[in-house]
LUMBA-841622 format. One record per residue: residue in three letters; x, y, z of N, C-alpha, C in turn. Coordinates in steps of 0.02 Angstrom, whole numbers, plus 50000, padded with zeros to 5 digits. Layout:
BEGIN
ALAXYZXYZXYZ;...
REM end
This chain:
BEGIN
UNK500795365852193501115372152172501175376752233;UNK501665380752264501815383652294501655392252274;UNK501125392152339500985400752321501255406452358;UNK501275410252368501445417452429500955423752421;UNK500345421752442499765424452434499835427952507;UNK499705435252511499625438652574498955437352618;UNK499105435752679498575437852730498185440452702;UNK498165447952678497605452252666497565450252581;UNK497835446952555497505445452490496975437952513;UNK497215434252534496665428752566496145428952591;UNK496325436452632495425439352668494945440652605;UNK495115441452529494635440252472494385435752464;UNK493705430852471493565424552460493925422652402;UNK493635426452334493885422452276494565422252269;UNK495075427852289495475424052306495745417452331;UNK495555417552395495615411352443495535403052395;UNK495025404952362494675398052325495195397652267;UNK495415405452235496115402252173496805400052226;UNK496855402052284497425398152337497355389452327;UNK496805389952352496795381952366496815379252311;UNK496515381052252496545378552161497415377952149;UNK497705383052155498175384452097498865378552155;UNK498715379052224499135374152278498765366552276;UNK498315364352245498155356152202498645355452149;UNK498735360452103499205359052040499925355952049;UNK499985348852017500885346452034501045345951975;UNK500915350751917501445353751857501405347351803;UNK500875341151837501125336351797501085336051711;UNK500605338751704500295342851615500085336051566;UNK499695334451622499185328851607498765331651556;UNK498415336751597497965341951554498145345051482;UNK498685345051474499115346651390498765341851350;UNK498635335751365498615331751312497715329151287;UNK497365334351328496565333451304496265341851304;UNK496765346551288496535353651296496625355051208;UNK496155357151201495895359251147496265363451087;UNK496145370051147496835375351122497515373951119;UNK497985369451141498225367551141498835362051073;UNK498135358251069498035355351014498035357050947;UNK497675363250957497735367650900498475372250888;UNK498545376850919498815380550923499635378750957;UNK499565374250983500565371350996500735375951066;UNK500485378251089500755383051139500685383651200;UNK501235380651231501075380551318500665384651348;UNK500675390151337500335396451374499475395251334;UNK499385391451293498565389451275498525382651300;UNK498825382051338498605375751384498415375051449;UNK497955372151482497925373451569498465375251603;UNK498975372351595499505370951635499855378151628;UNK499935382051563500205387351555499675392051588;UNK499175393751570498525399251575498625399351674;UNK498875393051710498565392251766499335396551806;UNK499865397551762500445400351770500285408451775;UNK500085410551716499815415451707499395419251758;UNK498905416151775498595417651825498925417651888;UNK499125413951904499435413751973499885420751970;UNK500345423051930500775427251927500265433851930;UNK499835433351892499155438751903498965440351949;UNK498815436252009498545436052044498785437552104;UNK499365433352123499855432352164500155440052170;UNK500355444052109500555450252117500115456752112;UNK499575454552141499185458452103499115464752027;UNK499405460451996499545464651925498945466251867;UNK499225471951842498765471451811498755469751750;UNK498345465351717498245461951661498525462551606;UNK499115459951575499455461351508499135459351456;UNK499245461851381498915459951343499195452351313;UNK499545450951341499705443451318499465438251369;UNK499425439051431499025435351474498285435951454;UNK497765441351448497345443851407497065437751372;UNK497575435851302497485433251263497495427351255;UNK497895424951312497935417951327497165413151356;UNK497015419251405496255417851426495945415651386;UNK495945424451359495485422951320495375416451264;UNK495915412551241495795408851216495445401951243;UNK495425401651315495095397251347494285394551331;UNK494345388551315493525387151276493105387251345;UNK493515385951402493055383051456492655377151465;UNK492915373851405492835365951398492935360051456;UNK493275362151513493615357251559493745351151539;UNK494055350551490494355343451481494615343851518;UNK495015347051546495695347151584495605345251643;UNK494945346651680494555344751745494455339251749;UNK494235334051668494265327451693494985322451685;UNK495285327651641495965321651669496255322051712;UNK496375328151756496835330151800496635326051854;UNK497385322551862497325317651924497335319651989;UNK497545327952000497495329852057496895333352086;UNK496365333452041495665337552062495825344252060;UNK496135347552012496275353952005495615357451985;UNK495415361952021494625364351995494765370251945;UNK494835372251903495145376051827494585379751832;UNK493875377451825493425382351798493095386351860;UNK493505386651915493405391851966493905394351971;UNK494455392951950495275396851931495095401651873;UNK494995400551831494745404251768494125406651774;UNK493775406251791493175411251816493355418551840;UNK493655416051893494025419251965494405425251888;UNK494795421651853495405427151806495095428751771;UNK494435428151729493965432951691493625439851719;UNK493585437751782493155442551822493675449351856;UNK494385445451856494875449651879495095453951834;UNK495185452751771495305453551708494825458551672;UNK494285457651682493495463551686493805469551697;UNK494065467851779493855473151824494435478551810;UNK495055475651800495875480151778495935480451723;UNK495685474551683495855478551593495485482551554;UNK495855486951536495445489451482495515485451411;UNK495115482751370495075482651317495135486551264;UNK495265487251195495095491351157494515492451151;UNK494275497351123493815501251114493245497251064;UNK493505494151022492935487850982492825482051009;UNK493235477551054493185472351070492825474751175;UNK492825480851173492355481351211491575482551198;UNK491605485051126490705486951098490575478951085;UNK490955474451071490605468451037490345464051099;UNK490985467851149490765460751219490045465751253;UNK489975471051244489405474351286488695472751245;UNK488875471951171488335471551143488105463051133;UNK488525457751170488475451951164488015451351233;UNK488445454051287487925454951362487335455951343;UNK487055461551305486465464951289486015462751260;UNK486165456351215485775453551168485575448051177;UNK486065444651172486195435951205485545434051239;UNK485715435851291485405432251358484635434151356;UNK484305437551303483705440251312483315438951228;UNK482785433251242482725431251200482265435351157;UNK481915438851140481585445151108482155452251068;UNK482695452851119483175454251078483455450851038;UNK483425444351063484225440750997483745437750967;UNK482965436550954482835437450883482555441050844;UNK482565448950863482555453250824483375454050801;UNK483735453050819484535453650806484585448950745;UNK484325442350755484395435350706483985438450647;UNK483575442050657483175442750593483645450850548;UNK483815455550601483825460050553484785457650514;UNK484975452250555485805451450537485385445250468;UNK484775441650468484845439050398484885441350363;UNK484255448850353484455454950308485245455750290;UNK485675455050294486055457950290486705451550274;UNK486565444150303486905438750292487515438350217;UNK487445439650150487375440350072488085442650071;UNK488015448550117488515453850108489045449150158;UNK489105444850219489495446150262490325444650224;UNK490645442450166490965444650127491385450750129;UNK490935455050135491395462450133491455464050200;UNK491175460050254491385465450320491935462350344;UNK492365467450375493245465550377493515462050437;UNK492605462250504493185459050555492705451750558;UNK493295447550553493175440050565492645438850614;UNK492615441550659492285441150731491445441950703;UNK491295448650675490735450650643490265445150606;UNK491015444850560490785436650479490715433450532;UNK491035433250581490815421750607489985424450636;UNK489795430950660488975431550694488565432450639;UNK488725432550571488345432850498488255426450509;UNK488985420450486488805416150479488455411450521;UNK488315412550567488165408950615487385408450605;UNK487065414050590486175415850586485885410050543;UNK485475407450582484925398950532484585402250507;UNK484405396950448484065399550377483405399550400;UNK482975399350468482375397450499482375398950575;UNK482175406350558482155408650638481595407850669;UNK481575402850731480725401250763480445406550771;UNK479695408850755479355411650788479435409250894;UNK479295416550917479075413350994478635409451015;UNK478915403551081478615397051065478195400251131;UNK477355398451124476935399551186476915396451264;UNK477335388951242477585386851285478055388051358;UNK478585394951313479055394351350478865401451405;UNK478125402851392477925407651437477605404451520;UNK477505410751566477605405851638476885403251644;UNK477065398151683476385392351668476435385951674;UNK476115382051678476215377251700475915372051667;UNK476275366451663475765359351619475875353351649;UNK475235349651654475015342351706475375337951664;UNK475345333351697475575327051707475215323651673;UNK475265320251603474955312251579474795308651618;UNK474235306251656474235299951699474425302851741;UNK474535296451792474665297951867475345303851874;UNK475325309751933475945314451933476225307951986;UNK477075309551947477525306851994478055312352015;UNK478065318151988478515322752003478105329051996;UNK478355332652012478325342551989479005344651991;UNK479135347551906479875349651900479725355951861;UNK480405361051880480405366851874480615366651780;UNK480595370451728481085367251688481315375951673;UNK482085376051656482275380351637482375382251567;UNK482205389351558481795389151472482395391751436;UNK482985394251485483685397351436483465404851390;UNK483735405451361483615411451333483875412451259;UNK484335409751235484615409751152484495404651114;UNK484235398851173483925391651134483055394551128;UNK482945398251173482265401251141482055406951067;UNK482675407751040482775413151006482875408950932;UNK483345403550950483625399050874483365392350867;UNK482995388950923482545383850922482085381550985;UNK481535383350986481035381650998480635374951023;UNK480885370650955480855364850951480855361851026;UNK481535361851042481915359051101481685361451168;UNK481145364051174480875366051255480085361251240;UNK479785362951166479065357851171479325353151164;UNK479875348651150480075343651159480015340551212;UNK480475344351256480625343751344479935341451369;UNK479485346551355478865348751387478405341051391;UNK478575339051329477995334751315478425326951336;UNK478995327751336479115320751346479175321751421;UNK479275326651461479195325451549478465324751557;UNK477955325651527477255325051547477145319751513;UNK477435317551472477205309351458477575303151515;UNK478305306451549478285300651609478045305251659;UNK477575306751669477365309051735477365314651769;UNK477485319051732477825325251775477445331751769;UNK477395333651805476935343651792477535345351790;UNK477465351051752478035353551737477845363651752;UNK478275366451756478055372351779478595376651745;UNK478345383951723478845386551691478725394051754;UNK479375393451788479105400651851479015406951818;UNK478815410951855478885417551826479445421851846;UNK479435425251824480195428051831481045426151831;UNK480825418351765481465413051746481785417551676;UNK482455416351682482565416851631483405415651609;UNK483875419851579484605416551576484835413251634;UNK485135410151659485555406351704486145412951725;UNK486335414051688486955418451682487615415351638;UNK487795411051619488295408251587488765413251551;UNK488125414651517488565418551446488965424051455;UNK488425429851514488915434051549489325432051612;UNK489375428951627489995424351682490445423151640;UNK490295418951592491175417951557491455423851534;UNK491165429251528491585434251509491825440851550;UNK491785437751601491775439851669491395445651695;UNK490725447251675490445451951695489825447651749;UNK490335448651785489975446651864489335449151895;UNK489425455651896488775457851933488235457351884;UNK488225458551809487595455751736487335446551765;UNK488035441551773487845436151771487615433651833;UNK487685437051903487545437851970486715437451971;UNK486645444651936485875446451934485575443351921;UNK485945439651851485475434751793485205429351845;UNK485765426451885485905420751928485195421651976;UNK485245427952024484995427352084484085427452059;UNK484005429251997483425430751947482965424351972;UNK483305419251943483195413551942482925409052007;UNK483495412252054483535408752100482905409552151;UNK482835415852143482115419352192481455415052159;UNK481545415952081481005414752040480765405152074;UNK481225402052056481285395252073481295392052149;UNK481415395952210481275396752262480525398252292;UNK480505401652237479585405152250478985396352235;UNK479375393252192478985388752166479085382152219;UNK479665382252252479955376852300479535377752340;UNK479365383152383479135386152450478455384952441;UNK478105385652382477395388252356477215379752358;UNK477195378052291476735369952290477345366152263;UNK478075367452295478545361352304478935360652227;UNK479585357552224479755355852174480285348352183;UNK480305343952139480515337752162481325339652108;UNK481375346052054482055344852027481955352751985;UNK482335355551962482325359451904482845356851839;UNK482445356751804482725354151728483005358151678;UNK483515355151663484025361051608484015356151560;UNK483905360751499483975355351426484455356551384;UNK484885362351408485625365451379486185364951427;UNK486265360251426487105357051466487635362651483;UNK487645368151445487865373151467487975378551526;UNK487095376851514486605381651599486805377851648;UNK486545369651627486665366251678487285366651712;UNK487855366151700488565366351739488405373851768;UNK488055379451752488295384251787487745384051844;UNK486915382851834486605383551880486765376651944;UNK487015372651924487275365951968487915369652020;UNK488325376851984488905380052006488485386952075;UNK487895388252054487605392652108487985394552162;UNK487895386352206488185386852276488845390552292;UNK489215388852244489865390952241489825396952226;UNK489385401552160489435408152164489215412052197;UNK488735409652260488255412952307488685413552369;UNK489105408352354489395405552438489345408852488;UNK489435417052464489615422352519489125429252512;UNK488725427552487487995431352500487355427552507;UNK486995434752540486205432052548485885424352548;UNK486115427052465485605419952432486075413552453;UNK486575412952508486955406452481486225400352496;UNK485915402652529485515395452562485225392552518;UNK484915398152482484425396852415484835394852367;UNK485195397152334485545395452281485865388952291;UNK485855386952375486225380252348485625371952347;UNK485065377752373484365373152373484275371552311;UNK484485379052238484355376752193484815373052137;UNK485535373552169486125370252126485925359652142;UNK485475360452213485505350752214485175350552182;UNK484435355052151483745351752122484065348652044;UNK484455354852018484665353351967484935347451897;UNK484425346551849484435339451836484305340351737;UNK485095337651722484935338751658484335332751625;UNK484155335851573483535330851543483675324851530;UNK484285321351507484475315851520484365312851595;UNK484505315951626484975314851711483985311151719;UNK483685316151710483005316751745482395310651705;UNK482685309951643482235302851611482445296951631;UNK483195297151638483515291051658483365288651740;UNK483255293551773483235292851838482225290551833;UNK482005294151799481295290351799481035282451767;UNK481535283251721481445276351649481155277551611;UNK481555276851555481035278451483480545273451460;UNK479995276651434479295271751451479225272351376;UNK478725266951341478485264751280478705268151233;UNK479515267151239479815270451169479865265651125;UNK479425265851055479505260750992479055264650948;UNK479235271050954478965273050901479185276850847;UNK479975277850829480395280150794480695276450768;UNK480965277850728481355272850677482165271450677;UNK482475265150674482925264250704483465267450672;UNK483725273250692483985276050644484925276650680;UNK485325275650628486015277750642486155286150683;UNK486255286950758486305292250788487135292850783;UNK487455297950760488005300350804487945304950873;UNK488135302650912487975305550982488675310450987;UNK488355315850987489015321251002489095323351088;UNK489435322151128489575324951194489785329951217;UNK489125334551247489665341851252489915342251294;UNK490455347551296490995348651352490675348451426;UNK490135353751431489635354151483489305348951499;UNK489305346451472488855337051502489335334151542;UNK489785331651474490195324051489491015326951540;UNK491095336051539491725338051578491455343551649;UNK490855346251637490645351851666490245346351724;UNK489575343151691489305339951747489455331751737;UNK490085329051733490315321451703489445317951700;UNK488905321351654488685313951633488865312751569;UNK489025307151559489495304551510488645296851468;UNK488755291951512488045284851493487425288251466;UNK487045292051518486345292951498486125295051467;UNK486365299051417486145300051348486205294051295;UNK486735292251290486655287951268486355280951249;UNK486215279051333486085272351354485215275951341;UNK484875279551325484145283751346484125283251259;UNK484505284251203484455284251125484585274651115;UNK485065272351163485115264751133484325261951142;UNK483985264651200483465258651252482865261851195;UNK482885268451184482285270251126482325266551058;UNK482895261651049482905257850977483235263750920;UNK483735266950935484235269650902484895266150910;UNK485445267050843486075264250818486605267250862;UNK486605269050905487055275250914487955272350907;UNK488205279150883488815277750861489325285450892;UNK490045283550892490125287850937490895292250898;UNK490995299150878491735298750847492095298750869;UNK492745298150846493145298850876493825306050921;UNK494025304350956494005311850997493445317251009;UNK493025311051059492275312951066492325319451141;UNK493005317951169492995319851204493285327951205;UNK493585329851136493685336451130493165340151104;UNK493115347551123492785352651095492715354051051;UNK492195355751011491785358550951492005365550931;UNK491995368850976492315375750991491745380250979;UNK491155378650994490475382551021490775386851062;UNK490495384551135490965386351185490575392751199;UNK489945392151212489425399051216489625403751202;UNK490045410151198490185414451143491015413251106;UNK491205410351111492005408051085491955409351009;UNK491365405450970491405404650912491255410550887;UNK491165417650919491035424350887491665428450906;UNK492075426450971492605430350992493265427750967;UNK493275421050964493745418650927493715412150875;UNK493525416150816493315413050763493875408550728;UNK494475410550717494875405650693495035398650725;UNK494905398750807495085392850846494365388550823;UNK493995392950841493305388750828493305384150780;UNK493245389050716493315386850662493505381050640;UNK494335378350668494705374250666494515368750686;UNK494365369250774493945363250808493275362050775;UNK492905367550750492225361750719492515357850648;UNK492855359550608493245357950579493325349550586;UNK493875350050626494015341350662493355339050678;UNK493065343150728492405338850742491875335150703;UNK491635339850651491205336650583491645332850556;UNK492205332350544492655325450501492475318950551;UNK492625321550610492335312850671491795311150660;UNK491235316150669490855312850679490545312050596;UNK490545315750538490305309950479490875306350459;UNK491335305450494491595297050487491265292150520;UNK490965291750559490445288950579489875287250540;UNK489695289450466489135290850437488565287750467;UNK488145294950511487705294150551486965296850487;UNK486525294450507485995297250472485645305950528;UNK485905306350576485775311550637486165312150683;UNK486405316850704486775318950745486385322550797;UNK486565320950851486165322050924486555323350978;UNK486315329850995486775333651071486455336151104;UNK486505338251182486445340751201486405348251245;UNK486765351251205486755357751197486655362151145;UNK486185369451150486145372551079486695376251044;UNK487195376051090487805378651057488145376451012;UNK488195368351043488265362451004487985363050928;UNK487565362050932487015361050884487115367650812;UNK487225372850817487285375450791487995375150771;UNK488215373650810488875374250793489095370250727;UNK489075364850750489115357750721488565359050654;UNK487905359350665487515359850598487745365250551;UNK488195371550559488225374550534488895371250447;UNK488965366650468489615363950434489405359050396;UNK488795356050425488665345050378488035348950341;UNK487995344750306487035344050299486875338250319;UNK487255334050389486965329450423486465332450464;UNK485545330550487485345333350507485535332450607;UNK485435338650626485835339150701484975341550743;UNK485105337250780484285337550832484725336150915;UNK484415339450962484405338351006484245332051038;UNK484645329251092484225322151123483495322051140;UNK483355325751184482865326151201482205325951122;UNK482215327451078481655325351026482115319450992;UNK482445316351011482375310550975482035306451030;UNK482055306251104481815303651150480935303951143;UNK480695309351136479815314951124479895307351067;UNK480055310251008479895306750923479795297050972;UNK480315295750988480365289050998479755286751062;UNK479475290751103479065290851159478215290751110;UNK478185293651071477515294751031477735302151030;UNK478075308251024478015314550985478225314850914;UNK478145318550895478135321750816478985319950778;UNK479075317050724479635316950715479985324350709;UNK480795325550730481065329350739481095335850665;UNK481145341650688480785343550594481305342650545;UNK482145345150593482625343050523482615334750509;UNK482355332150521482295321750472481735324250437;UNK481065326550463480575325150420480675331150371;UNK481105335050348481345338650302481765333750238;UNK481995328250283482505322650231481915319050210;UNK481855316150137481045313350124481515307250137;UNK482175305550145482185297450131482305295950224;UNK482065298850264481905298350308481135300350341;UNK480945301250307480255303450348479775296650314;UNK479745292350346479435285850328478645287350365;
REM end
């Protein structure tokens, strides 16, 4: 694609980086035919190929943000399908980054859809707020019926009938190694998977210290930044970022770290993205010390070998793939091949490779797309009739459980359950599964 980007617009890094993005693109609209929005909605301009038009014209002129370009974004799941088909290595989710953050900075929003995105920053990412939030919005769940904006109803509906107490685990601290240590890994504790399940970090915990590993929770860890990055509030998801980065640096320098572990595929694509958001400050050295350690919980069992798993029951898995795994960081096998080797069925649906429409806050900002895609999604995968459905992300997870009464568990405790941990609690809730 041919740009006419000024000298002095190039002297902007992020600029520079949507130059070289938007001049990979050869119009071919490969990407049309695995984009989500697209699919849904029929409309060039909700497709990579259109949005990446958009932008360029944004950008290129320095304009300021219309409300129909706006909207087009915004409809972006940030799914990168489009990243893995595109035959030209078009990098999209630093093109679209780049236009959220630009988009921040010149648009104004209305006046409500700015209280909902400030009060999503505010809550989200901080797990003591968002479950006092989860608890006082159950209060109130009964009614969501009468409240008029869609956006609101989809954050009613969204609240589980079983909000964890705080898990003691996920405080800073540290836990040995079963047997001989073969590693010391950092693990990252996230912040909204600490709020809506619990489960999924003593999971982590116990199955890295059963192959070998101390595991360490730093102090001063906490969001990644994701949630405020996709919505382009840069300097919130910066902070969140560099939070981390000091925190997890402190632990490198101190008594060493051989990886840091993400158990939400989500984080993972963004803290694996560091280097790239640091590039041009301070922290780049560090942040990109901590984008190699980076190792989703799959990535990190598989790379060790899963040891004396025969202790779960061979049960029919549908394996759901999130966008952030199998498009954000392409692992695509080791989840899988990590549920086959534990003596699980696994089964896979079809158009495994499109979005759920989670999409870390999507399914509250744009509820009708969502809607639609989990929609398709629960029809794939209980065509499959799985006895469990298993992902790796909590976005996922909710997403998707919010629709079946197939029970939906994270990989990682079917791995714990199948290693010698506790069966997962939504099966041992099913009595014709809890053998």
């Amino acid at each position: 694609m041919q740009t006419k980007f000024s000298e002095a617009q190039l002297a902007d890094p992020a600029t520079k980086r949507s130059n070289e993005i938007l001049r990979s693109c050869v119009h071919c609209g490969f990407c049309t035919a695995t984009c989500p929005t697209y699919k849904v909605l029929g409309d060039e301009l909700d497709s990579p190929r259109g949005r990446i038009y958009l932008i360029k014209d944004m950008l290129e002129n320095n304009r300021k943000p219309d409300e129909k370009t706006v909207m087009h974004i915004d409809r972006c799941l940030s799914c990168l399908s489009c990243m893995t088909t595109c035959p030209s290595g078009v990098h999209y989710m630093h093109l679209v980054d780049h236009a959220r953050a630009y988009i921040e900075r010149n648009y104004k929003r209305r006046w409500d859809e700015r209280a909902l995105r400030w009060l999503l920053s505010k809550i989200l990412p901080y797990p003591d707020r968002f479950r006092f939030a989860l608890l006082g919005a159950k209060l109130v769940r009964s009614f969501r019926k009468f409240v008029p904006d869609a956006r609101l109803r989809a954050m009613l509906e969204m609240v589980p009938d079983r909000i964890p107490p705080a898990s003691r685990n996920d405080r800073p601290q540290w836990f040995l190694a079963e047997g001989q240590r073969i590693k010391r890994v950092a693990l990252l504790t996230g912040c909204a998977q600490r709020a809506l399940n619990t489960d999924i970090n003593d999971a982590t915990i116990r199955l890295l210290r059963r192959h070998g590993c101390e595991v360490v929770i730093p102090e001063g860890i906490g969001c990644c930044g994701a949630l405020t990055h996709h919505m382009g509030k840069t300097d919130d998801s910066h902070a969140m970022a560099a939070a981390n980065i000091r925190a997890i640096v402190a632990e490198l320098d101190g008594k060493g770290l051989d990886a840091v572990v993400i158990n939400t595929s989500g984080c993972g694509t963004t803290v694996k993205d560091y280097a790239h958001m640091f590039r041009n400050d301070p922290l780049a050295a560090n942040a990109g010390r901590v984008a190699a350690l980076a190792k989703d919980i799959s990535e990190m069992i598989a790379d060790i070998g899963l040891r004396d798993a025969s202790h779960a029951e061979p049960l029919r898995v549908a394996y759901h793939a999130a966008c952030s795994l199998q498009h954000g960081q392409q692992i695509r096998s080791a989840p899988k091949d990590l549920l086959k080797a534990a003596g699980f069925q696994v089964v896979e649906p079809r158009d495994s490779h499109i979005c759920c429409g989670s999409a870390g806050t999507y399914n509250l900002l744009q509820p009708a797309v969502s809607a639609e895609l989990k929609t398709r999604k629960v029809a794939t995968l209980e065509a499959t009739q799985p006895q469990v459905i298993s992902a790796g992300n909590i976005g996922c997870m909710m997403q998707i459980g919010s629709a079946t009464g197939i029970p939906v568990v994270h990989t990682v405790e079917l791995l714990d359950w199948a290693t010698g941990g506790p069966m997962p609690q939504p099966l041992a809730e099913k009595p014709e599964l809890s053998v």
